[in-house]
RONULO-30523 format. One record per atom (N, C-alpha, C, O): residue in one letter; atom name; y, x, z. Coordinates in steps of 0.1 Angstrom, whole numbers, plus 5000, padded with zeros to 4 digits. Layout:
# residues N
[lumfi A, CA, [Y, X, Z]];
...
***
This chain:
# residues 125
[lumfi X, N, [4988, 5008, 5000]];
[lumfi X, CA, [5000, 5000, 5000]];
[lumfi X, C, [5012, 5009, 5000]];
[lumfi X, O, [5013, 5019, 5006]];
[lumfi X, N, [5019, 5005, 4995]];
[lumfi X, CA, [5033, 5011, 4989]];
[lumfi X, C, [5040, 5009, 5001]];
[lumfi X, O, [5039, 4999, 5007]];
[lumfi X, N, [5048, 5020, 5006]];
[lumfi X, CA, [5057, 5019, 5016]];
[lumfi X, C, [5069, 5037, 5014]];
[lumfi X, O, [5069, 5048, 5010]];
[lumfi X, N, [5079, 5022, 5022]];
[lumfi X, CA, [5092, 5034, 5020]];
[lumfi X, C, [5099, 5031, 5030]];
[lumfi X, O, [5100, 5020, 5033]];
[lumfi X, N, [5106, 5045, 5041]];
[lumfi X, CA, [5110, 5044, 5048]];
[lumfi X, C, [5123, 5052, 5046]];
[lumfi X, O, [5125, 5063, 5040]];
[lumfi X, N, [5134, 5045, 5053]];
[lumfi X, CA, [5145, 5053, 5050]];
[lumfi X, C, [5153, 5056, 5064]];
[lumfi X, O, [5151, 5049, 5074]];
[lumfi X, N, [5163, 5067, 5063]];
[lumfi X, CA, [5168, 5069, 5079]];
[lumfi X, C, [5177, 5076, 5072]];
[lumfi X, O, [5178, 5079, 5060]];
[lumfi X, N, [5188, 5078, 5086]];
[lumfi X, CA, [5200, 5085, 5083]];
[lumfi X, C, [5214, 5076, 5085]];
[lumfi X, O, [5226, 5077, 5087]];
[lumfi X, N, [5206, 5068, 5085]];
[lumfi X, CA, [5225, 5057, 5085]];
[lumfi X, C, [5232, 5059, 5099]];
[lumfi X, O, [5227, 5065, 5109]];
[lumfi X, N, [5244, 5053, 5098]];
[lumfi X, CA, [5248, 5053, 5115]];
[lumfi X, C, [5265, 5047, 5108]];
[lumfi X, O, [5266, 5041, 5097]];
[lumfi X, N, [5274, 5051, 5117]];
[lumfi X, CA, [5286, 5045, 5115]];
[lumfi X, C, [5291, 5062, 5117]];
[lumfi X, O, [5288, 5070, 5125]];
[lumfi X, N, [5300, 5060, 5106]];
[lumfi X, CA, [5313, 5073, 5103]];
[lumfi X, C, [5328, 5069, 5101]];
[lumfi X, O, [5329, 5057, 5100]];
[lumfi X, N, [5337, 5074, 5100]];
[lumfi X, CA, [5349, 5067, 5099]];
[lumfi X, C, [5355, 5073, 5081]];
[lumfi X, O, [5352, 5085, 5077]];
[lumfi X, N, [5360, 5067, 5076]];
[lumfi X, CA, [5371, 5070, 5069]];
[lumfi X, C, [5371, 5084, 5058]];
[lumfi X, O, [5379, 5092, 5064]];
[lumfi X, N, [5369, 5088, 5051]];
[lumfi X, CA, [5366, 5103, 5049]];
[lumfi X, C, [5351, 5110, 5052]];
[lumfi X, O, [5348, 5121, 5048]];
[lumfi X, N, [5343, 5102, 5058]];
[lumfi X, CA, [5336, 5113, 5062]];
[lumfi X, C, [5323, 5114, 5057]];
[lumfi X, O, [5322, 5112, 5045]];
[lumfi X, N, [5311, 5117, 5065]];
[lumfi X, CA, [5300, 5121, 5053]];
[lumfi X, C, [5289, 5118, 5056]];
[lumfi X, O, [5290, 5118, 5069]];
[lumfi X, N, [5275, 5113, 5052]];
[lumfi X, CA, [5264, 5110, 5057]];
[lumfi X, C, [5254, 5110, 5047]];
[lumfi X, O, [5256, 5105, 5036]];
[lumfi X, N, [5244, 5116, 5051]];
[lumfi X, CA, [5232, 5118, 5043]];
[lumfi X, C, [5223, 5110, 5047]];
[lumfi X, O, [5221, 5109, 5059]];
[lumfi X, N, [5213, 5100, 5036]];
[lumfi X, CA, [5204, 5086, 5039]];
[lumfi X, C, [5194, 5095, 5032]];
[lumfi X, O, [5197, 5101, 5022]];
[lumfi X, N, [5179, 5095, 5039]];
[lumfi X, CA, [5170, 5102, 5032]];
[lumfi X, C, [5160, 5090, 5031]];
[lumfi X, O, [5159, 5083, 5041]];
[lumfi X, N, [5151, 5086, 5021]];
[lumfi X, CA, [5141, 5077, 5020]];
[lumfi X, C, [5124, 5085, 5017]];
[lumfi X, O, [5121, 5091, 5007]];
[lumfi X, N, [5117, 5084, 5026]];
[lumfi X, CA, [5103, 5083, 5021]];
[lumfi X, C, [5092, 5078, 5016]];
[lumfi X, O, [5086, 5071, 5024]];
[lumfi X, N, [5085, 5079, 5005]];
[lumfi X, CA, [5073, 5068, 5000]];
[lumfi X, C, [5060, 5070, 5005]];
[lumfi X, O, [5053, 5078, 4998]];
[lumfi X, N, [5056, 5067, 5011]];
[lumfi X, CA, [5039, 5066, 5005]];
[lumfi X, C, [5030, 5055, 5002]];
[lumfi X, O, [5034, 5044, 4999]];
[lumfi X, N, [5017, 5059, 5003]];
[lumfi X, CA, [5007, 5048, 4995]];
[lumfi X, C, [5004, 5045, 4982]];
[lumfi X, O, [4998, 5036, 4977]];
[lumfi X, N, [5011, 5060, 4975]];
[lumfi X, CA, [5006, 5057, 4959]];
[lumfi X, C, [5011, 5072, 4958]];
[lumfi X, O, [5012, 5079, 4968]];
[lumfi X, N, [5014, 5078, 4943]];
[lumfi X, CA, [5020, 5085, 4934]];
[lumfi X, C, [5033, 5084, 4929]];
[lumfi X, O, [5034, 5078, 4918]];
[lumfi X, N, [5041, 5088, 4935]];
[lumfi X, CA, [5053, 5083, 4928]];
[lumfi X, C, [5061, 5095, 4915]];
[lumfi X, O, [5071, 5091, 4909]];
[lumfi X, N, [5055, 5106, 4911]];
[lumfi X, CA, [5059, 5114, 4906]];
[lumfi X, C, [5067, 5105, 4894]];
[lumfi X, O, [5079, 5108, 4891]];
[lumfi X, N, [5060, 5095, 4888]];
[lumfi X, CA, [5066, 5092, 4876]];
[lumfi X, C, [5077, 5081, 4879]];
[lumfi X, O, [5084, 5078, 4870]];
[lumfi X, N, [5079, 5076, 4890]];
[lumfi X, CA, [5083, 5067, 4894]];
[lumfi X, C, [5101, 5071, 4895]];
[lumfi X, O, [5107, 5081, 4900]];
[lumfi X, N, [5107, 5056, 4889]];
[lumfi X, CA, [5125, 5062, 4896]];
[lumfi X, C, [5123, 5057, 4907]];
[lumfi X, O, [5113, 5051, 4911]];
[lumfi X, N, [5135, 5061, 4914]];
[lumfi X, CA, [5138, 5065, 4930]];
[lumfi X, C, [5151, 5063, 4934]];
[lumfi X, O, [5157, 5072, 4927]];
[lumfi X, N, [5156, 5059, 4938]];
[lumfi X, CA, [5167, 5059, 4943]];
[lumfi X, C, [5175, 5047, 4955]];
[lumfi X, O, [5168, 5043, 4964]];
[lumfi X, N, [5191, 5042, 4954]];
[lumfi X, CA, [5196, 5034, 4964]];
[lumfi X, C, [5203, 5022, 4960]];
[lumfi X, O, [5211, 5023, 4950]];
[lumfi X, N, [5200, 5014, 4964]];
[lumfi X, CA, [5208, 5001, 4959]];
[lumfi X, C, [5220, 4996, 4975]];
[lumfi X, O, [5219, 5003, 4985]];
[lumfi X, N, [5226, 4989, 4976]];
[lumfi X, CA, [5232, 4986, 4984]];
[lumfi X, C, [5240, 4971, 4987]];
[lumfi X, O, [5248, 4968, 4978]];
[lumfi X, N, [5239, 4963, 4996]];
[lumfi X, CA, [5243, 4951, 4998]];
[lumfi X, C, [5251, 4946, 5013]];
[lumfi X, O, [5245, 4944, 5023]];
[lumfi X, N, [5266, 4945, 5010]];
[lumfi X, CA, [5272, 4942, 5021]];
[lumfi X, C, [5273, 4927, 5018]];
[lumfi X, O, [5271, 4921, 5008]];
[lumfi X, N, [5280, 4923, 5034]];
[lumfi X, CA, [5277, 4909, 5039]];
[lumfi X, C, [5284, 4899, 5030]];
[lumfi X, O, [5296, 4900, 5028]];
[lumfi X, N, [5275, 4889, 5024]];
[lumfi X, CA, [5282, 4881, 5014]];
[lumfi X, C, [5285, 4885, 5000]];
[lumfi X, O, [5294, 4880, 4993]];
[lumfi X, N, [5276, 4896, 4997]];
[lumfi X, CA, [5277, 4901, 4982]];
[lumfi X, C, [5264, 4905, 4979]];
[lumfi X, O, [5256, 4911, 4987]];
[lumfi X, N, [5261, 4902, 4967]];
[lumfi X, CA, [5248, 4905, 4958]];
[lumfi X, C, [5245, 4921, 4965]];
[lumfi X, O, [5252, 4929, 4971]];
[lumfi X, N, [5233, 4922, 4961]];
[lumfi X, CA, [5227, 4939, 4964]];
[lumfi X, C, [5231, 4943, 4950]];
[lumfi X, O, [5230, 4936, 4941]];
[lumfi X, N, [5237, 4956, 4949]];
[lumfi X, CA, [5242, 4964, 4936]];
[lumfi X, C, [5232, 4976, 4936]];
[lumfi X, O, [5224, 4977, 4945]];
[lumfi X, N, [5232, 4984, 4927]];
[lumfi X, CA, [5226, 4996, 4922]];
[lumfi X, C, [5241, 5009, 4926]];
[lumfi X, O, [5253, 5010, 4921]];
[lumfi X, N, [5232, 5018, 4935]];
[lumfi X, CA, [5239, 5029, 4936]];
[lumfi X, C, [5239, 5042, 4928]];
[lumfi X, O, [5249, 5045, 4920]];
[lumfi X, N, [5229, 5048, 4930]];
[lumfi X, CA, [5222, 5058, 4924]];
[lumfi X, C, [5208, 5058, 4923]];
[lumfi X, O, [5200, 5053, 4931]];
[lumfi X, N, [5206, 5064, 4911]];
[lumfi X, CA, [5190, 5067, 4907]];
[lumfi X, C, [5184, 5079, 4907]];
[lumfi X, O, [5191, 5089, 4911]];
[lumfi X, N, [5174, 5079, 4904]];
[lumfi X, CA, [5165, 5094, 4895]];
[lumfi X, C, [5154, 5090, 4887]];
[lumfi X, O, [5147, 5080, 4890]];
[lumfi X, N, [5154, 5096, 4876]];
[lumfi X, CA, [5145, 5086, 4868]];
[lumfi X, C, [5137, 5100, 4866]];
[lumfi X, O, [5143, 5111, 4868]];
[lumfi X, N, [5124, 5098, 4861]];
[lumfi X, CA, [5115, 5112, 4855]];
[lumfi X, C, [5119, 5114, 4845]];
[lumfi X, O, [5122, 5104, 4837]];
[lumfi X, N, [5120, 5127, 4841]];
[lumfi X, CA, [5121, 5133, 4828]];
[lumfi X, C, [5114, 5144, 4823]];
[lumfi X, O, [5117, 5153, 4816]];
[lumfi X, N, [5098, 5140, 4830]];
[lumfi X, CA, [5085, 5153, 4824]];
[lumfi X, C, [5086, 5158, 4839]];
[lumfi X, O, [5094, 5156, 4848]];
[lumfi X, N, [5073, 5169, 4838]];
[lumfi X, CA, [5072, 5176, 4843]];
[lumfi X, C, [5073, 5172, 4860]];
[lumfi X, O, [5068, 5162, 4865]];
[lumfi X, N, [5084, 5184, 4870]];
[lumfi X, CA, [5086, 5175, 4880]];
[lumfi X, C, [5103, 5179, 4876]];
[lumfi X, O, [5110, 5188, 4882]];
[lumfi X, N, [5107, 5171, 4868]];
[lumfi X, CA, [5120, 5170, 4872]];
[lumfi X, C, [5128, 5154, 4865]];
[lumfi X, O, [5125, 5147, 4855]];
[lumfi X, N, [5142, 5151, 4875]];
[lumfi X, CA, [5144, 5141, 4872]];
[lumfi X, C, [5159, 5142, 4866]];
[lumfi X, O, [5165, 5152, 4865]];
[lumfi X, N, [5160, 5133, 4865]];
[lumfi X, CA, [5176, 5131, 4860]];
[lumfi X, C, [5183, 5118, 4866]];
[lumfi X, O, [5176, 5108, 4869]];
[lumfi X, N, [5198, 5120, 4868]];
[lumfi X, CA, [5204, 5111, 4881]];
[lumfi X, C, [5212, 5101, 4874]];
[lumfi X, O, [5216, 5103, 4863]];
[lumfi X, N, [5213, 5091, 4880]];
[lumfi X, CA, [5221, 5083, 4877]];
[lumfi X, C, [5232, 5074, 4892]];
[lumfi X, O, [5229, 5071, 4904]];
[lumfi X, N, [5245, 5072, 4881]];
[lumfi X, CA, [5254, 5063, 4894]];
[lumfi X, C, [5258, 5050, 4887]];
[lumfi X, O, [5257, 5046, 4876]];
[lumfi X, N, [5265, 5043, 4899]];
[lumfi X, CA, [5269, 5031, 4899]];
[lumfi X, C, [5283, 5035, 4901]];
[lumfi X, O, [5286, 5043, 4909]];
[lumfi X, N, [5293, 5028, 4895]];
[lumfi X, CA, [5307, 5032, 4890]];
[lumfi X, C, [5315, 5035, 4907]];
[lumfi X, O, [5323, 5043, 4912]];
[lumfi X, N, [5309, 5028, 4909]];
[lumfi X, CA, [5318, 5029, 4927]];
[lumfi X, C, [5318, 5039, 4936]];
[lumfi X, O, [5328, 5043, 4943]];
[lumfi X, N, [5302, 5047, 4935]];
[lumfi X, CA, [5305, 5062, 4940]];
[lumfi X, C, [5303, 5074, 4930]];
[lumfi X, O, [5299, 5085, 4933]];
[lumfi X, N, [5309, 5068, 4917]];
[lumfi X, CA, [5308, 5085, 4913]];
[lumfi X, C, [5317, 5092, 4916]];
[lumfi X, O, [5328, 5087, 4917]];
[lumfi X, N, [5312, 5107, 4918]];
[lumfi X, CA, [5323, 5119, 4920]];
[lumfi X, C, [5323, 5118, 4940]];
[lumfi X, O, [5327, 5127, 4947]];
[lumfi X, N, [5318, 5109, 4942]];
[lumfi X, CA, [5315, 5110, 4962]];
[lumfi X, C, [5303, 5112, 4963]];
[lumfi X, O, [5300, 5124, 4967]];
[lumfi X, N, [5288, 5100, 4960]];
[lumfi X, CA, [5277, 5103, 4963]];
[lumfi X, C, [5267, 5112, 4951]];
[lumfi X, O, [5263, 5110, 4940]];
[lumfi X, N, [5264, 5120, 4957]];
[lumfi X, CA, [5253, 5130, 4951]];
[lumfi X, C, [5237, 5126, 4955]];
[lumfi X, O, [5235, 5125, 4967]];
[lumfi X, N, [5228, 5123, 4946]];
[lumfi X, CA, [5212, 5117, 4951]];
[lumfi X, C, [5204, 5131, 4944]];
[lumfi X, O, [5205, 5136, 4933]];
[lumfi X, N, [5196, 5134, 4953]];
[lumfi X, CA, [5183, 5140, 4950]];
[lumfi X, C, [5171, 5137, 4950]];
[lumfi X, O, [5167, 5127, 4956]];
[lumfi X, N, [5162, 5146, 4941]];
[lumfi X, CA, [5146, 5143, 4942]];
[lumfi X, C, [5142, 5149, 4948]];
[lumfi X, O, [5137, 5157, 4941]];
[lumfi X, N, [5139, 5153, 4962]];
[lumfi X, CA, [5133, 5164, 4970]];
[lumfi X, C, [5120, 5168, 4964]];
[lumfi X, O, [5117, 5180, 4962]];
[lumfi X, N, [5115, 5159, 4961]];
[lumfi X, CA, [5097, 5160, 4959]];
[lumfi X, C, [5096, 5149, 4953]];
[lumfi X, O, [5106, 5142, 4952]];
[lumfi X, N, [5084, 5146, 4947]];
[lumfi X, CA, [5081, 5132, 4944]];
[lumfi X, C, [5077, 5120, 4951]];
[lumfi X, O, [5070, 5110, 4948]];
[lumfi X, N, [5083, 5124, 4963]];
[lumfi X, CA, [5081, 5115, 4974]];
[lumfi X, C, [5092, 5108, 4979]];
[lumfi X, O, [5091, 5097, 4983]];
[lumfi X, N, [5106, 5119, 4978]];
[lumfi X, CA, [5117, 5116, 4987]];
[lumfi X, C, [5124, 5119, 4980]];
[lumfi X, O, [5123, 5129, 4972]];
[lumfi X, N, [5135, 5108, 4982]];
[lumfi X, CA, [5148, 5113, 4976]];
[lumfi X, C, [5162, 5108, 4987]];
[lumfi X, O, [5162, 5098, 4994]];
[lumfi X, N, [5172, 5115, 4986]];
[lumfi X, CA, [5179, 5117, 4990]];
[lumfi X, C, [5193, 5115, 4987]];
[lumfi X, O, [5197, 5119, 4976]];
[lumfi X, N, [5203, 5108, 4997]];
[lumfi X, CA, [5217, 5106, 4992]];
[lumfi X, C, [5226, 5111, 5001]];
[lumfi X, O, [5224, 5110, 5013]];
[lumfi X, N, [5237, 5119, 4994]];
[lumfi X, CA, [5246, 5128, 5001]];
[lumfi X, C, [5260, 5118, 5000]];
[lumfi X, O, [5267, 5120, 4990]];
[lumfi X, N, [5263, 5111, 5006]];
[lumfi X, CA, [5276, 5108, 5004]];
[lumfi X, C, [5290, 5109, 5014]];
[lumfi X, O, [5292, 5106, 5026]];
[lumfi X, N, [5299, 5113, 5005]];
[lumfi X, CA, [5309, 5122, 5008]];
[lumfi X, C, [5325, 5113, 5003]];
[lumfi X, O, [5327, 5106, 4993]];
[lumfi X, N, [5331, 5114, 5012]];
[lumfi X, CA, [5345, 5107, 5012]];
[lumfi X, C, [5344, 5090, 5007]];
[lumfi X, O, [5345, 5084, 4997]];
[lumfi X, N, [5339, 5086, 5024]];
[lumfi X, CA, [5331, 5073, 5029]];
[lumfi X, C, [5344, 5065, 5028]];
[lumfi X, O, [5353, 5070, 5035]];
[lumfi X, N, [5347, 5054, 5021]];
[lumfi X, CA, [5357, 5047, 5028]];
[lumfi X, C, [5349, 5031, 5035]];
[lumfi X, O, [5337, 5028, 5033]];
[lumfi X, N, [5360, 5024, 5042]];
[lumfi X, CA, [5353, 5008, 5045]];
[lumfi X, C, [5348, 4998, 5033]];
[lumfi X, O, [5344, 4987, 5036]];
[lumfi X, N, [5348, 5002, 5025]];
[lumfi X, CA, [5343, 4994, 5011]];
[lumfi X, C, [5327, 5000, 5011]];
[lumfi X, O, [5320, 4990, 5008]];
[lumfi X, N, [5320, 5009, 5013]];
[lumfi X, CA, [5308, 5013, 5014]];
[lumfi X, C, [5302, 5008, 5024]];
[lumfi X, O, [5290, 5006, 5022]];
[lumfi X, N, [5305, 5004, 5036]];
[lumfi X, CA, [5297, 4995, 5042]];
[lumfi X, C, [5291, 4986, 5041]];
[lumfi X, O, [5296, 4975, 5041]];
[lumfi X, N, [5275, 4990, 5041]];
[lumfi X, CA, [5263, 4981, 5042]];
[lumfi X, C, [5253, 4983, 5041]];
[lumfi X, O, [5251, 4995, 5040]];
[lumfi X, N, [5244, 4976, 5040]];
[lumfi X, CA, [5227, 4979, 5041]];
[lumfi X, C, [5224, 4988, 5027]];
[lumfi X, O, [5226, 4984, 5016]];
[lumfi X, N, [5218, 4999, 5031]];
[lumfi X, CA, [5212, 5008, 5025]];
[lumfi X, C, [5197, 5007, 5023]];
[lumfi X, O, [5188, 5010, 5030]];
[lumfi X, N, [5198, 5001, 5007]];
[lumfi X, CA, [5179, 5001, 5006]];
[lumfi X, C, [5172, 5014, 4996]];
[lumfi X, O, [5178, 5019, 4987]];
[lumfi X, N, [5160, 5020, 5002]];
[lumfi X, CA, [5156, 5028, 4992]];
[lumfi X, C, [5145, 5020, 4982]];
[lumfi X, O, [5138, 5011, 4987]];
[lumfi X, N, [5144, 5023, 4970]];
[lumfi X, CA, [5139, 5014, 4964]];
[lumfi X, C, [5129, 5024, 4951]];
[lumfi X, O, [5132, 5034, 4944]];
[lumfi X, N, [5117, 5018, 4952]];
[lumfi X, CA, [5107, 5029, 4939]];
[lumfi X, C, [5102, 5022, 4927]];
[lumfi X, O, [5095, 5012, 4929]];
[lumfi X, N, [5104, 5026, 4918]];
[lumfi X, CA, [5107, 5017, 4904]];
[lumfi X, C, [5096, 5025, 4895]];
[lumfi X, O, [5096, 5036, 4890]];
[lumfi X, N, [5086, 5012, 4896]];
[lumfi X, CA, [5077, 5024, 4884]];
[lumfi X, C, [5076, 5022, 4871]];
[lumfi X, O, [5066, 5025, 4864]];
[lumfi X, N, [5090, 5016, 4867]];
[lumfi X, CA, [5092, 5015, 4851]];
[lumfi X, C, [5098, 5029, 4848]];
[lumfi X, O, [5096, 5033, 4836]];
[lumfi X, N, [5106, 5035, 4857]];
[lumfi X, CA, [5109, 5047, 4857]];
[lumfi X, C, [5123, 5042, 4845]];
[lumfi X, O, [5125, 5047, 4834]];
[lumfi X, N, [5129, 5031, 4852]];
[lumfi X, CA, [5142, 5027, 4846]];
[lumfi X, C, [5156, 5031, 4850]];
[lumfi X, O, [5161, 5028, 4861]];
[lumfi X, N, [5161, 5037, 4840]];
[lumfi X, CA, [5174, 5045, 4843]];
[lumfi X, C, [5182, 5039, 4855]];
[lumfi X, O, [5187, 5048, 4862]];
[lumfi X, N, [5184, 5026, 4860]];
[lumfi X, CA, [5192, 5019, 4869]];
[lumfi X, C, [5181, 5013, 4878]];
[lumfi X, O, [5186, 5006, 4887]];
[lumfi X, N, [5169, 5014, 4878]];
[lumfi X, CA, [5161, 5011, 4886]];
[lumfi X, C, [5158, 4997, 4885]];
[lumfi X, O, [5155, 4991, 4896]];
[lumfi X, N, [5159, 4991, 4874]];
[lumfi X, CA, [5160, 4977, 4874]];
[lumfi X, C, [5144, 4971, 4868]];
[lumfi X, O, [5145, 4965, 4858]];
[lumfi X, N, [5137, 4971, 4872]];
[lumfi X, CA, [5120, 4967, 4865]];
[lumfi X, C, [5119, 4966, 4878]];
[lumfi X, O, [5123, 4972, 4888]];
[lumfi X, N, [5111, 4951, 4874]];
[lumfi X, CA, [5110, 4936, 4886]];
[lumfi X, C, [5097, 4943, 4890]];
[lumfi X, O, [5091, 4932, 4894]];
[lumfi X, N, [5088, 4953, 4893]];
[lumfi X, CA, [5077, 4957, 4908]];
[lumfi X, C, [5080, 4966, 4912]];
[lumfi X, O, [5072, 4975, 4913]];
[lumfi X, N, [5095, 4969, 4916]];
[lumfi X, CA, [5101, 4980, 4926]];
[lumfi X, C, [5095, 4976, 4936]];
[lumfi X, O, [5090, 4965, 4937]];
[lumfi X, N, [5094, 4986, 4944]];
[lumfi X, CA, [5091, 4986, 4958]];
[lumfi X, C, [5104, 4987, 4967]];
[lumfi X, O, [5113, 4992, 4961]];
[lumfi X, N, [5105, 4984, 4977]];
[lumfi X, CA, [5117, 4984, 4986]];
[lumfi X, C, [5114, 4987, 5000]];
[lumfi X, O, [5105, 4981, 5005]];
[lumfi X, N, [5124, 4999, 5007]];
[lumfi X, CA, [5122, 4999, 5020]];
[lumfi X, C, [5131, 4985, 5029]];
[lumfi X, O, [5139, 4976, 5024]];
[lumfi X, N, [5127, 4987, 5042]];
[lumfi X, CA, [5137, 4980, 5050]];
[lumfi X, C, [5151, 4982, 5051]];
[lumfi X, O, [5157, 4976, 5060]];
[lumfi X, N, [5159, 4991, 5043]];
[lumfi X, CA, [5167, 4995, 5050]];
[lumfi X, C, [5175, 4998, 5058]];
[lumfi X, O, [5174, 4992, 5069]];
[lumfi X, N, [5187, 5007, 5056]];
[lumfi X, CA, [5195, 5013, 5072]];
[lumfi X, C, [5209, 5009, 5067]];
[lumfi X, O, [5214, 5013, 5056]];
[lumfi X, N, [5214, 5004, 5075]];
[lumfi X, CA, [5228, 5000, 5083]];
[lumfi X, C, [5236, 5012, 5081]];
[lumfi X, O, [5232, 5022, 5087]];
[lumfi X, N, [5248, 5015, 5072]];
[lumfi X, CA, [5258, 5024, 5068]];
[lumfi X, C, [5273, 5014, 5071]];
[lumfi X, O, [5278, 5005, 5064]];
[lumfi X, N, [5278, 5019, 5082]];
[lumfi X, CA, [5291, 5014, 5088]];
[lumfi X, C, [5304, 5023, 5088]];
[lumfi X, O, [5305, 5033, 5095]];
[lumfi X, N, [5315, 5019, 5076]];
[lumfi X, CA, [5324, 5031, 5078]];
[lumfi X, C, [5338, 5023, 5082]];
[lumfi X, O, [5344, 5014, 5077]];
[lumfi X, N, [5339, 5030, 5092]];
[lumfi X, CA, [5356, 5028, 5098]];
[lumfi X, C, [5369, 5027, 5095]];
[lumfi X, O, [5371, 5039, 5092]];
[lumfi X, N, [5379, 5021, 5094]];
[lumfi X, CA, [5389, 5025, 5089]];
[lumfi X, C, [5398, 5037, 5098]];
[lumfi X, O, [5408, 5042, 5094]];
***
């Protein structure tokens, strides 16, 4: 059974920085995209960032218009991947899901993603 677990969130203020790391197991995810979607209170869940496979073990990234040039995502492994995000304002606050896509679709959008529970990202004014 497919499972993803994600950590890292907490509350930061204004400017500042936090890294959300997500874990998979219960399958192979090598070929699989990887990445974060995100949904604050009273708004659809959006697409953050991706990683999609591109051969071998390496991936290629993708964003969603609202954090490019702040958040940076990684493929640690084919397991985990990782989001760096940097000059947080109060508009980024909300539930952080990690999500594993095995259409291995540039935006992560093929209907048998897997999804963690995710974590709570609170930024301050």
């Amino acid at each position: 059974q497919v499972q993803l677990v994600e950590s890292g969130g907490g509350a930061v203020q204004t400017g500042g920085s936090l890294t959300l790391s997500c874990a998979a197991s219960g399958g192979t995810f090598l070929r699989y995209g990887m990445g974060w979607f995100r949904q604050a209170p009273g708004k659809e869940r959006e697409f953050v960032a991706g990683t999609r496979w591109t051969g071998g073990y390496t991936y290629s990234a993708n964003y969603g218009d609202s954090v490019k040039g702040r958040f940076t995502i990684s493929r640690d492994n084919a397991n985990t991947v990782s989001l760096q995000m940097n000059s947080l304002k109060p508009e980024d606050t909300a539930v952080y899901y990690c999500a594993a896509d095995p259409s291995n679709d540039y935006s992560l959008s093929g209907p048998t993603k897997a999804w963690g529970p995710g974590t709570q990202l609170t930024v301050s004014a």
